[in-house]
Biopython code that builds the backbone (N, CA, C, O; Angstrom):
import numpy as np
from Bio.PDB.StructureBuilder import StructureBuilder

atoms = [
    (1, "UNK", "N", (-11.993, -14.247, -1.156)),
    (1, "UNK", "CA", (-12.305, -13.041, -1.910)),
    (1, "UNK", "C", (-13.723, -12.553, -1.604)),
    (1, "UNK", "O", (-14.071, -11.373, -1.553)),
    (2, "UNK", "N", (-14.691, -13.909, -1.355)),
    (2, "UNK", "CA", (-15.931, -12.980, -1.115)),
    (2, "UNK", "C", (-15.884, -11.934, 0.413)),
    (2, "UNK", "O", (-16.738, -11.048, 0.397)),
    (3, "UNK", "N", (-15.227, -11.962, 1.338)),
    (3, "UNK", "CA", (-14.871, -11.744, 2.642)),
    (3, "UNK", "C", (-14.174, -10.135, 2.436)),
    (3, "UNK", "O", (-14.411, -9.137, 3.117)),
    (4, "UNK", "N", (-13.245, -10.267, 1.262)),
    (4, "UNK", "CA", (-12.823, -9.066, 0.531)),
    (4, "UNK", "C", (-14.108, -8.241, -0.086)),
    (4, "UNK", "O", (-13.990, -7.027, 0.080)),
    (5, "UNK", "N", (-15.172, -8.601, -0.684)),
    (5, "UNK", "CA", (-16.116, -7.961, -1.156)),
    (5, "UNK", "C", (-16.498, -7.477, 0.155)),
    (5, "UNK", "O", (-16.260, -6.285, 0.344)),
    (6, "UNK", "N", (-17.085, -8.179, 1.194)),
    (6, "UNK", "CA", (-18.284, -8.253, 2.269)),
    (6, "UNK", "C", (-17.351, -6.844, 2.893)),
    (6, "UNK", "O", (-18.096, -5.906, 3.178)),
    (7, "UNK", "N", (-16.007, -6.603, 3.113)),
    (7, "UNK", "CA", (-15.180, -5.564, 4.004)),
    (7, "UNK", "C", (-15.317, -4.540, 2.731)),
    (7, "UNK", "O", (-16.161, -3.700, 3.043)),
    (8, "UNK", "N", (-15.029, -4.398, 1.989)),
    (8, "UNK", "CA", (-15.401, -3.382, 0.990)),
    (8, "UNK", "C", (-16.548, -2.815, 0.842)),
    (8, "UNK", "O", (-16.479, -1.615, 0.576)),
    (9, "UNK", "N", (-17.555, -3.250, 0.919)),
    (9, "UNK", "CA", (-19.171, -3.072, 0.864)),
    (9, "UNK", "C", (-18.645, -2.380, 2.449)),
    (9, "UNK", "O", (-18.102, -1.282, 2.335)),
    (10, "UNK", "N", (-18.694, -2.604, 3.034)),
    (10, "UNK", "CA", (-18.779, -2.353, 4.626)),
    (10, "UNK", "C", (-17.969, -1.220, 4.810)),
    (10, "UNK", "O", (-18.394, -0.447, 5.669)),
    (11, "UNK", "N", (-17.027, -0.930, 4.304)),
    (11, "UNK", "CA", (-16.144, 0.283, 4.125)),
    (11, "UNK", "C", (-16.760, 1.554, 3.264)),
    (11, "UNK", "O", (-16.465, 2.748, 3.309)),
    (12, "UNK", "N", (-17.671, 0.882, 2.512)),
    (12, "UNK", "CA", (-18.207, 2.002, 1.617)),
    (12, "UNK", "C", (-19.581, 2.344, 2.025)),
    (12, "UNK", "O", (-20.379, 2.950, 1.311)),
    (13, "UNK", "N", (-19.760, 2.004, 2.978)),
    (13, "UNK", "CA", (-21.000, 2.198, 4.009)),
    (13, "UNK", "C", (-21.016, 2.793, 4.697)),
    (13, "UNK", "O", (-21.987, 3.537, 4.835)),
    (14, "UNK", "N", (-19.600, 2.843, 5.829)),
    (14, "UNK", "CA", (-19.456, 3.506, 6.915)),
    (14, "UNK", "C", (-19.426, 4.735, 6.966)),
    (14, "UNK", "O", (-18.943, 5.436, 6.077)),
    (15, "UNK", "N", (-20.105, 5.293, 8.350)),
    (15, "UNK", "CA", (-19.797, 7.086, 8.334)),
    (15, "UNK", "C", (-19.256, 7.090, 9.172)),
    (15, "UNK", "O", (-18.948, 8.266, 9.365)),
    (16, "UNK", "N", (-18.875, 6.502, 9.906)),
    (16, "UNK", "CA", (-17.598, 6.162, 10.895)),
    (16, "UNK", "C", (-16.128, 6.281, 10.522)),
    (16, "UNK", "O", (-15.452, 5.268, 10.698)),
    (17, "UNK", "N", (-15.294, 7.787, 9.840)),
    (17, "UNK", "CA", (-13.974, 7.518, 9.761)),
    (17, "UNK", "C", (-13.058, 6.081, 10.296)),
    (17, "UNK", "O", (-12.267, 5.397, 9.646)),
    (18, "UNK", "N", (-13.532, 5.934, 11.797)),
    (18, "UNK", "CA", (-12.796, 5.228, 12.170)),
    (18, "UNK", "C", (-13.263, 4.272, 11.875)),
    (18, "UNK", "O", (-12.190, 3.671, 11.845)),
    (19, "UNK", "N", (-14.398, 3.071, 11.441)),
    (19, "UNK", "CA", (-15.065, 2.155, 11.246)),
    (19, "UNK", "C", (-14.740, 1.797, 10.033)),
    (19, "UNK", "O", (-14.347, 0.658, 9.781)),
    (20, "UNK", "N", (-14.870, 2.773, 9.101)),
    (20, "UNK", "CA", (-14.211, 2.929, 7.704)),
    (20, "UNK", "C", (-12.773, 2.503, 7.327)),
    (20, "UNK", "O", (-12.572, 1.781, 6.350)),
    (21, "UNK", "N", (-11.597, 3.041, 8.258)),
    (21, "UNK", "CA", (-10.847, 2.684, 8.412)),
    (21, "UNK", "C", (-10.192, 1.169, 8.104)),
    (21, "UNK", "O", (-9.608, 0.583, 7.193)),
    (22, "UNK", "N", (-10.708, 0.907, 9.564)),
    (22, "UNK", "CA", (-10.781, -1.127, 10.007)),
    (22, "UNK", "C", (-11.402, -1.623, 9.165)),
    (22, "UNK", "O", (-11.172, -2.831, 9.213)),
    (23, "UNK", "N", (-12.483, -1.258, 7.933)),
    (23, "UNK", "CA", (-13.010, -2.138, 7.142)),
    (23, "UNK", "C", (-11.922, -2.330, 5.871)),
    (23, "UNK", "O", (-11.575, -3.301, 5.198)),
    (24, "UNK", "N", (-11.664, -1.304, 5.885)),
    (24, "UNK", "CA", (-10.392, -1.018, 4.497)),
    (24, "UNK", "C", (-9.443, -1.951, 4.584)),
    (24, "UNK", "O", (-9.228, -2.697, 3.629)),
    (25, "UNK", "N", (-8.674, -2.049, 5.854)),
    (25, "UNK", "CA", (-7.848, -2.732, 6.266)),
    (25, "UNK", "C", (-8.147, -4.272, 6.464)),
    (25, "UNK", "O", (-7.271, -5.135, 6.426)),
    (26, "UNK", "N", (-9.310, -4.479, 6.650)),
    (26, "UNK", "CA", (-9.427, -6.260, 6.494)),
    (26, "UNK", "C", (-9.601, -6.625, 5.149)),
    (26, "UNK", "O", (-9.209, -7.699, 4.693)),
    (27, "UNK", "N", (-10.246, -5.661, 4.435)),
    (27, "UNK", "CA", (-10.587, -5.351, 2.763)),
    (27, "UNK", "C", (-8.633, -5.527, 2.234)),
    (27, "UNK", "O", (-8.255, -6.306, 1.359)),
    (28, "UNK", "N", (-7.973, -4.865, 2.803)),
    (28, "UNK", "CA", (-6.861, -4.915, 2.299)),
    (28, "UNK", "C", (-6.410, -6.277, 2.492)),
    (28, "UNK", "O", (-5.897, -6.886, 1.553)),
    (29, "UNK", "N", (-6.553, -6.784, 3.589)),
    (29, "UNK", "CA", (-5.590, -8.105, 3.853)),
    (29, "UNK", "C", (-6.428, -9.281, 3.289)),
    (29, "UNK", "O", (-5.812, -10.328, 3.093)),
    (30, "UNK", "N", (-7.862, -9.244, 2.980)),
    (30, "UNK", "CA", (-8.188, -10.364, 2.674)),
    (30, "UNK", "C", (-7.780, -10.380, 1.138)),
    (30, "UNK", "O", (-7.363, -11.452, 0.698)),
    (31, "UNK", "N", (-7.867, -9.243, 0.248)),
    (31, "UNK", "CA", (-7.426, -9.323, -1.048)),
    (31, "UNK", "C", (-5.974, -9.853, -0.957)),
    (31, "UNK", "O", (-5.646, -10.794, -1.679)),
    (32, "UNK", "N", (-4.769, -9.088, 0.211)),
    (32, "UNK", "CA", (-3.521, -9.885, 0.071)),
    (32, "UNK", "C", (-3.735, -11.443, 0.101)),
    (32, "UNK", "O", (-3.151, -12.067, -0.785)),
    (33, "UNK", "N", (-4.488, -12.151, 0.993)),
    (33, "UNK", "CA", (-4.762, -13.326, 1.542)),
    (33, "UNK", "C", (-5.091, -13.919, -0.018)),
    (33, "UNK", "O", (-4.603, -15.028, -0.234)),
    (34, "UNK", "N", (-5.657, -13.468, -0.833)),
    (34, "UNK", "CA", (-6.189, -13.967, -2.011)),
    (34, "UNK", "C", (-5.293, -13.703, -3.287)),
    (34, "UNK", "O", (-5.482, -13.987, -4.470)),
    (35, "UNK", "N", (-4.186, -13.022, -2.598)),
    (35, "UNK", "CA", (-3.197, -13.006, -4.050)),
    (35, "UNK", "C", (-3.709, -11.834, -4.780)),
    (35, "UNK", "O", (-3.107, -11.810, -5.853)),
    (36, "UNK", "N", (-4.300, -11.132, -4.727)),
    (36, "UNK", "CA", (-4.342, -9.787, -5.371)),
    (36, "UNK", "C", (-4.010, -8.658, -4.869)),
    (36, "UNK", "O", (-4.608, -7.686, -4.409)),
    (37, "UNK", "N", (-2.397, -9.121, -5.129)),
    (37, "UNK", "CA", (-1.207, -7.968, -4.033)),
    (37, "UNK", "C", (-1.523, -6.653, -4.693)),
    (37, "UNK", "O", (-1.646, -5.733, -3.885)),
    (38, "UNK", "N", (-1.672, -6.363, -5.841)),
    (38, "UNK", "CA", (-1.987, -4.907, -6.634)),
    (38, "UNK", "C", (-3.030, -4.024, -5.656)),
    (38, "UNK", "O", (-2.945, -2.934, -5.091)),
    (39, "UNK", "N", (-4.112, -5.126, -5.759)),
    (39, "UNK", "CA", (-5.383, -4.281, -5.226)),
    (39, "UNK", "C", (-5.448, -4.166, -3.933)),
    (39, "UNK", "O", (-6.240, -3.354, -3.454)),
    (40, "UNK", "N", (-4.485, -5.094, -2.960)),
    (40, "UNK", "CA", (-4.013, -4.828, -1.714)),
    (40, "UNK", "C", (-3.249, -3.994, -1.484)),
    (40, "UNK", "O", (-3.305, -3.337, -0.445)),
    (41, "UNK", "N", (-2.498, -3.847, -2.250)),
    (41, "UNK", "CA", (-1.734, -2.232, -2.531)),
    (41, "UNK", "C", (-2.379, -1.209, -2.911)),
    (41, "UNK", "O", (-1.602, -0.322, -3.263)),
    (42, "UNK", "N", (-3.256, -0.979, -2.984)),
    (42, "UNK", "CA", (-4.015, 0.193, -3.859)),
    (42, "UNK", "C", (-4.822, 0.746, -2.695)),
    (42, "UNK", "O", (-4.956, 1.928, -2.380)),
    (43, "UNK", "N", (-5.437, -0.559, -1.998)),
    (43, "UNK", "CA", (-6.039, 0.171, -0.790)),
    (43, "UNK", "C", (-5.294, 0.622, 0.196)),
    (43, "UNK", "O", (-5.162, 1.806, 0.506)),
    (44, "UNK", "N", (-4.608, -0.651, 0.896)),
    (44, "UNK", "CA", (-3.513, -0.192, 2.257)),
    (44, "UNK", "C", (-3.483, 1.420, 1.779)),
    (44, "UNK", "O", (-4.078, 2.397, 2.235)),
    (45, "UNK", "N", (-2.529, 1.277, 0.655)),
    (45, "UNK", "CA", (-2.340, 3.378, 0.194)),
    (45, "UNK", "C", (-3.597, 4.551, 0.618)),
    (45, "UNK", "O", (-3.657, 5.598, 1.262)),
    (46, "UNK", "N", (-4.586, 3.622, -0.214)),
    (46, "UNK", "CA", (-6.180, 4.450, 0.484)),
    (46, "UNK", "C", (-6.135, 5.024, 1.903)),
    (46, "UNK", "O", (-6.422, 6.138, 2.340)),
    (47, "UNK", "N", (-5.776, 4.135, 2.362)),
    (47, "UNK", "CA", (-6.091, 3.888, 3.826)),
    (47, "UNK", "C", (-4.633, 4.499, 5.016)),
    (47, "UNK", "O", (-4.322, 4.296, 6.190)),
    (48, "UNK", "N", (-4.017, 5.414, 3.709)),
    (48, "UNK", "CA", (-2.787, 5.493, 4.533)),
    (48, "UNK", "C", (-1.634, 4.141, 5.540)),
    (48, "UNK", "O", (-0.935, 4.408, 6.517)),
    (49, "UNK", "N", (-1.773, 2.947, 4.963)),
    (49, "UNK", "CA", (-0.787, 2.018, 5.309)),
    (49, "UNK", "C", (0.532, 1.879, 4.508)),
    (49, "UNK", "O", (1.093, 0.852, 4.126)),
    (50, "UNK", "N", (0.889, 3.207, 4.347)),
    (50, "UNK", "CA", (1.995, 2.887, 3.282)),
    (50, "UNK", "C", (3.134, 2.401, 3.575)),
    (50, "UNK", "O", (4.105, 2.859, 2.973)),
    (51, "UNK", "N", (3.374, 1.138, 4.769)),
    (51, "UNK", "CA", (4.285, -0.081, 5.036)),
    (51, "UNK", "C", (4.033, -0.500, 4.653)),
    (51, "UNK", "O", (4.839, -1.174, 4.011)),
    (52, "UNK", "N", (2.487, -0.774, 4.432)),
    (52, "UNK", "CA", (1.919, -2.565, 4.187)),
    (52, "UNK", "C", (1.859, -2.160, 2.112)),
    (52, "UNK", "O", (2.396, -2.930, 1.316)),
    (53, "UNK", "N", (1.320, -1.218, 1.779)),
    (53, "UNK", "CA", (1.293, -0.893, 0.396)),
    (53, "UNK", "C", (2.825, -0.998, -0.042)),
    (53, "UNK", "O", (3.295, -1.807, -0.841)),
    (54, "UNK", "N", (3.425, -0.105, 0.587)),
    (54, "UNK", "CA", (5.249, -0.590, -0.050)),
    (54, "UNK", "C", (5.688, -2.009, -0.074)),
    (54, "UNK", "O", (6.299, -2.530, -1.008)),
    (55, "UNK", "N", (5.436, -2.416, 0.699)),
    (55, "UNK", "CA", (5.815, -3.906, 1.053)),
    (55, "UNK", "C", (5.126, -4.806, -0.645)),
    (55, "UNK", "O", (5.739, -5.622, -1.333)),
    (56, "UNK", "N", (4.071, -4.395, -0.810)),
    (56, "UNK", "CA", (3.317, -5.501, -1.761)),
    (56, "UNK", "C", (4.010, -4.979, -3.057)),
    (56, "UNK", "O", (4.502, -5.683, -3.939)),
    (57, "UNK", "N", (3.949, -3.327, -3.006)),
    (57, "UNK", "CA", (4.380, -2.807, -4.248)),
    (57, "UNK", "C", (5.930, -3.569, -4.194)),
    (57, "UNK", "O", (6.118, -4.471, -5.010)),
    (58, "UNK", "N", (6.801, -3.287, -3.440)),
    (58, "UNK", "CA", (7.649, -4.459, -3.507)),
    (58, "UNK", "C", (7.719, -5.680, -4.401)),
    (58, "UNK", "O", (8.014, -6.005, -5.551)),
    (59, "UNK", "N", (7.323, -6.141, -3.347)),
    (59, "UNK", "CA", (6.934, -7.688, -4.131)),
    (59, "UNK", "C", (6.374, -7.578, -5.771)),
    (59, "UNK", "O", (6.760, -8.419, -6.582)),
    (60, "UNK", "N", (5.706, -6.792, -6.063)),
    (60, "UNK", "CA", (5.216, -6.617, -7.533)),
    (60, "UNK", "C", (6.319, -6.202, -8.186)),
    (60, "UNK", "O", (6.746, -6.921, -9.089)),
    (61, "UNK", "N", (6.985, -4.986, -7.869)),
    (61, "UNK", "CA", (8.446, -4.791, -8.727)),
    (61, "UNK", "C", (7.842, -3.414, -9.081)),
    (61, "UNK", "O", (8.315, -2.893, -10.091)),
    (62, "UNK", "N", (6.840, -2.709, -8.396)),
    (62, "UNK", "CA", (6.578, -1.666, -8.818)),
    (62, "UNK", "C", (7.302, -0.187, -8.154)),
    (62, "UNK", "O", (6.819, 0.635, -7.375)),
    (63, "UNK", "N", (8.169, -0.223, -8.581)),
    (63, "UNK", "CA", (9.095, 0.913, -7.908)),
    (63, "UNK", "C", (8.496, 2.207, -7.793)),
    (63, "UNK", "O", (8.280, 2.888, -6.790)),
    (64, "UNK", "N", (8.268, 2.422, -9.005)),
    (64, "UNK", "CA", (7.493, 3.960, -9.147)),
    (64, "UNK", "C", (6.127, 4.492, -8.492)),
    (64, "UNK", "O", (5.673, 5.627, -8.642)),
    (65, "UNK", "N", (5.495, 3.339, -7.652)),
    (65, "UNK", "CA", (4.798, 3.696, -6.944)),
    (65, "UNK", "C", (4.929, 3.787, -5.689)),
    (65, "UNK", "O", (4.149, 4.513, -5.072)),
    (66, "UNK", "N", (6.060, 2.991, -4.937)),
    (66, "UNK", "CA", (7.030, 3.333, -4.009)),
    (66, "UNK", "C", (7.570, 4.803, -4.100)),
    (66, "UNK", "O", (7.310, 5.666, -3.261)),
    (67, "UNK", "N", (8.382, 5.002, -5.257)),
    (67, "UNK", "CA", (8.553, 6.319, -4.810)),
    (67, "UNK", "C", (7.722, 7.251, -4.664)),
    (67, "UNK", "O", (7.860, 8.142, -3.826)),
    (68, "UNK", "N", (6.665, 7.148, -5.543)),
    (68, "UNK", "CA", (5.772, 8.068, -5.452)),
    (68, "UNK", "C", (4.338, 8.121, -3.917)),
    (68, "UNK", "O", (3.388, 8.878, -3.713)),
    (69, "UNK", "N", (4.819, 7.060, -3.257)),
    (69, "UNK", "CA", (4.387, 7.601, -1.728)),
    (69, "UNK", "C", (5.106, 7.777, -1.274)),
    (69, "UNK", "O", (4.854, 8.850, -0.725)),
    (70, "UNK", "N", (6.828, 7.237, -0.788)),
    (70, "UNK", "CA", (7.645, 8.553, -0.531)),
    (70, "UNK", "C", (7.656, 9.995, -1.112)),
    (70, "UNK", "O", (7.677, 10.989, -0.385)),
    (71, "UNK", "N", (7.641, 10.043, -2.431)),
    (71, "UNK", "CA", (7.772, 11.780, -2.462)),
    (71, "UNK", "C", (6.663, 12.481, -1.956)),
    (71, "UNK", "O", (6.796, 13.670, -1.668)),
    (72, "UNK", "N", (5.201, 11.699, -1.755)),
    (72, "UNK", "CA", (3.797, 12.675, -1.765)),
    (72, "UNK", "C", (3.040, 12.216, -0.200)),
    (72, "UNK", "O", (1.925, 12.615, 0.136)),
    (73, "UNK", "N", (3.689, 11.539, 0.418)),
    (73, "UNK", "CA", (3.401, 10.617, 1.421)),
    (73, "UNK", "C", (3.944, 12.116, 2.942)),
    (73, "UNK", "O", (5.003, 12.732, 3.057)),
    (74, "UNK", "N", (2.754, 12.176, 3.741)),
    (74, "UNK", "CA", (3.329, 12.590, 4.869)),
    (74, "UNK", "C", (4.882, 12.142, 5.580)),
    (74, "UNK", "O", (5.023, 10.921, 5.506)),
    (75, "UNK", "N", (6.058, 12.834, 6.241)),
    (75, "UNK", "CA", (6.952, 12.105, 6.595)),
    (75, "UNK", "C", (6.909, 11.141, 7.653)),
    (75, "UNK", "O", (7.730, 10.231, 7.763)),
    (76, "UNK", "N", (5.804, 11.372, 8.551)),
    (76, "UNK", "CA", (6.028, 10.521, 9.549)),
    (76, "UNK", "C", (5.676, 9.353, 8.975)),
    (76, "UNK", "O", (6.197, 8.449, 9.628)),
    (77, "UNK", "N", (4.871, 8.809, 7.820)),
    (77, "UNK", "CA", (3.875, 7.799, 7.243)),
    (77, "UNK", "C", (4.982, 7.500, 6.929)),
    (77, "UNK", "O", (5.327, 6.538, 7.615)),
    (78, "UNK", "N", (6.315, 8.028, 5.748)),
    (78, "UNK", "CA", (7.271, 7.587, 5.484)),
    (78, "UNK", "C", (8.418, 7.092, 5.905)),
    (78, "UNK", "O", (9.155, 6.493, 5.122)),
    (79, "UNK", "N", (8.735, 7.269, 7.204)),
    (79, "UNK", "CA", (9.646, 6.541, 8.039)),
    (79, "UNK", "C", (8.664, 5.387, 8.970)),
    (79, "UNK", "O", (8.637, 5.164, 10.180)),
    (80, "UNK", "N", (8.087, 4.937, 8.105)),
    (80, "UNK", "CA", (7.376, 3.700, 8.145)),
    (80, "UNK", "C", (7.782, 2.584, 7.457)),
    (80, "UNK", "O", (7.791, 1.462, 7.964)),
    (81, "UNK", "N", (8.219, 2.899, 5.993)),
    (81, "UNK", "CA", (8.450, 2.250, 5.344)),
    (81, "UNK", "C", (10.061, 1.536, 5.658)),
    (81, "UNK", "O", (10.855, 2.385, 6.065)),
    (82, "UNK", "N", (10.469, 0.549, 5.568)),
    (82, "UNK", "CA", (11.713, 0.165, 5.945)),
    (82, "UNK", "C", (12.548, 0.362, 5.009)),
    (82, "UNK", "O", (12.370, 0.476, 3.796)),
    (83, "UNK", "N", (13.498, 0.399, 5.650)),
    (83, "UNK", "CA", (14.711, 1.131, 5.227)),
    (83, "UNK", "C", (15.307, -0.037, 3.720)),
    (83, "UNK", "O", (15.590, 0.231, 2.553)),
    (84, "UNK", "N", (15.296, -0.853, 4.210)),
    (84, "UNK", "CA", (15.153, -2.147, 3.071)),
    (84, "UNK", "C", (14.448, -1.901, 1.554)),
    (84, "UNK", "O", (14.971, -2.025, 0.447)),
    (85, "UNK", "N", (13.219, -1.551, 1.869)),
    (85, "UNK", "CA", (12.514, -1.130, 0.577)),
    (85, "UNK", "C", (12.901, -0.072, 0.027)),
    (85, "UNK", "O", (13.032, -0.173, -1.193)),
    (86, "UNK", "N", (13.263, 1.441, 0.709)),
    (86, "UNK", "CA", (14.098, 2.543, 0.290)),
    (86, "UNK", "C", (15.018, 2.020, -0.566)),
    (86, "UNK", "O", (15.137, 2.295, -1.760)),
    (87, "UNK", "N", (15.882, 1.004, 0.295)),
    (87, "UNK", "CA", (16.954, 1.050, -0.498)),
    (87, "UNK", "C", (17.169, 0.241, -1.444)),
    (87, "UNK", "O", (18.213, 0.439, -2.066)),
    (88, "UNK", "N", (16.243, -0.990, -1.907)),
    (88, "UNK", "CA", (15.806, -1.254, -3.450)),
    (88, "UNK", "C", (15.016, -0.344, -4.143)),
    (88, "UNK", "O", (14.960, -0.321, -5.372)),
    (89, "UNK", "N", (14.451, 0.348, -3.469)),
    (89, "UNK", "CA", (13.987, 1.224, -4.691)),
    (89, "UNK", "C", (14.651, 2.411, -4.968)),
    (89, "UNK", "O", (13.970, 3.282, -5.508)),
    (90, "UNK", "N", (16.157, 2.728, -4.659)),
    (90, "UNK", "CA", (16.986, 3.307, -5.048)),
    (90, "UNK", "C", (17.660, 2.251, -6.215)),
    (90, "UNK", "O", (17.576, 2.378, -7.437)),
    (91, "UNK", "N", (18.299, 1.259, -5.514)),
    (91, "UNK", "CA", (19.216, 1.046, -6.158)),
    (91, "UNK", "C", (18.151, 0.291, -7.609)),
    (91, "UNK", "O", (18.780, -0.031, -8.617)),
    (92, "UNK", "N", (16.872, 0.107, -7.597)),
    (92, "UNK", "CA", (16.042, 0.018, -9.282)),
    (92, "UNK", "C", (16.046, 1.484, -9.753)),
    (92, "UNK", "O", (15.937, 1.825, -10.931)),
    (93, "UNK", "N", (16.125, 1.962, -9.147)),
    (93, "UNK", "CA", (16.675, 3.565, -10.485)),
    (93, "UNK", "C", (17.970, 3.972, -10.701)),
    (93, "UNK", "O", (18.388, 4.651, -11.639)),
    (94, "UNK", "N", (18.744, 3.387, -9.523)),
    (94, "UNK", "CA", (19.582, 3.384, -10.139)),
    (94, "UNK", "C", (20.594, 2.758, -11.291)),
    (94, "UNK", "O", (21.537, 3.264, -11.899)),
    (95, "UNK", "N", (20.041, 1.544, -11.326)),
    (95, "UNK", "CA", (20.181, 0.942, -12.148)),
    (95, "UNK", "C", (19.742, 1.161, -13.456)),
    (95, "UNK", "O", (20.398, 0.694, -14.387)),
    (96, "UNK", "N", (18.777, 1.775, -13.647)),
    (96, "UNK", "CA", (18.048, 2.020, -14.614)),
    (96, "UNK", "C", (18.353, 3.687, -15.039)),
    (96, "UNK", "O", (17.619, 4.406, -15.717)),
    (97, "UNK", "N", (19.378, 3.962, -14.554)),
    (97, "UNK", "CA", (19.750, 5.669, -14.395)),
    (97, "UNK", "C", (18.514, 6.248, -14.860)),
    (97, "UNK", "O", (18.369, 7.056, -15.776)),
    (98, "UNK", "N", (17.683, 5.753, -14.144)),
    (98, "UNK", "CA", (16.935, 6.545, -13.763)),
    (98, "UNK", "C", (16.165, 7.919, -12.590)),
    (98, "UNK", "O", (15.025, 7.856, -12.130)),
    (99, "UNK", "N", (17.062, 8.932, -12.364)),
    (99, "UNK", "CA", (17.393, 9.738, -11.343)),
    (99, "UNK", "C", (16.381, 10.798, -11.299)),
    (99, "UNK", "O", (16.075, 11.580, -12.199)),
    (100, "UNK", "N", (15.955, 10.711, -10.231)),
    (100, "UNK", "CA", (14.666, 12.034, -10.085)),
    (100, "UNK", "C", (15.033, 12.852, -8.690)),
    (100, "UNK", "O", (14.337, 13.801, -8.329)),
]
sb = StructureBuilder()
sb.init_structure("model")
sb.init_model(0)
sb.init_chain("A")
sb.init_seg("    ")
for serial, (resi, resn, name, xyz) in enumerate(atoms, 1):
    if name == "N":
        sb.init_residue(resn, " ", resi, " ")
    sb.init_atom(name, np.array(xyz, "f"), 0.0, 1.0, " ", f" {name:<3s}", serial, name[0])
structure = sb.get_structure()
C-alpha cells in the first residue's frame, strides 16, 4: 500500500498526460495487489481502464457501476469489457427486475 501512495503522489504530480497515465495505473494495481478492489476500481475508471474497473466492480457485486460505464463509457472503451461481465450484469437486473 505504501507503493500505492508513492504512484498516487506521482500521478498527482505529473504534467505529463502520458506519465500521469502509467502512474494511475500502477496506483491502480498496487491498491488491487493490496485488496482494495473498490479503490482499484475507482481509479482504473479514472484512468479510462474500464476492463480492469469492470472486472473488480465484478468481483465486488457492484452492478450499477458496471452499467453505468457501459451506458456513459465511450463505445470502443466498451467493447472492452467482456462479454461475460455484460452478461452478469444483465442477468443481476434481471433478476432483480430491475430494467433500465
Amino acid at each position: 500500500m505504501s507503493a500505492a501512495s508513492a504512484f498516487e503522489s506521482c500521478a498527482k504530480n505529473a504534467n505529463d498526460v502520458s506519465a500521469k497515465n502509467k502512474y494511475l495505473k500502477l496506483y491502480a494495481g498496487c491498491l488491487e495487489e493490496g485488496d482494495d478492489f473498490k479503490r482499484a476500481a475507482e481509479v482504473y475508471r479514472q484512468g479510462n481502464w474500464v476492463s480492469d474497473s469492470s472486472r473488480l466492480y465484478r468481483k465486488l457485486g457492484m452492478f450499477d457501476e458496471i452499467y453505468d460505464i457501459i451506458i456513459k463509457s465511450d463505445a470502443s472503451l466498451v467493447s472492452t469489457i467482456t462479454e461475460s461481465i455484460r452478461d452478469v450484469t444483465r442477468l443481476h437486473f434481471i433478476s432483480k427486475k430491475a430494467y433500465r
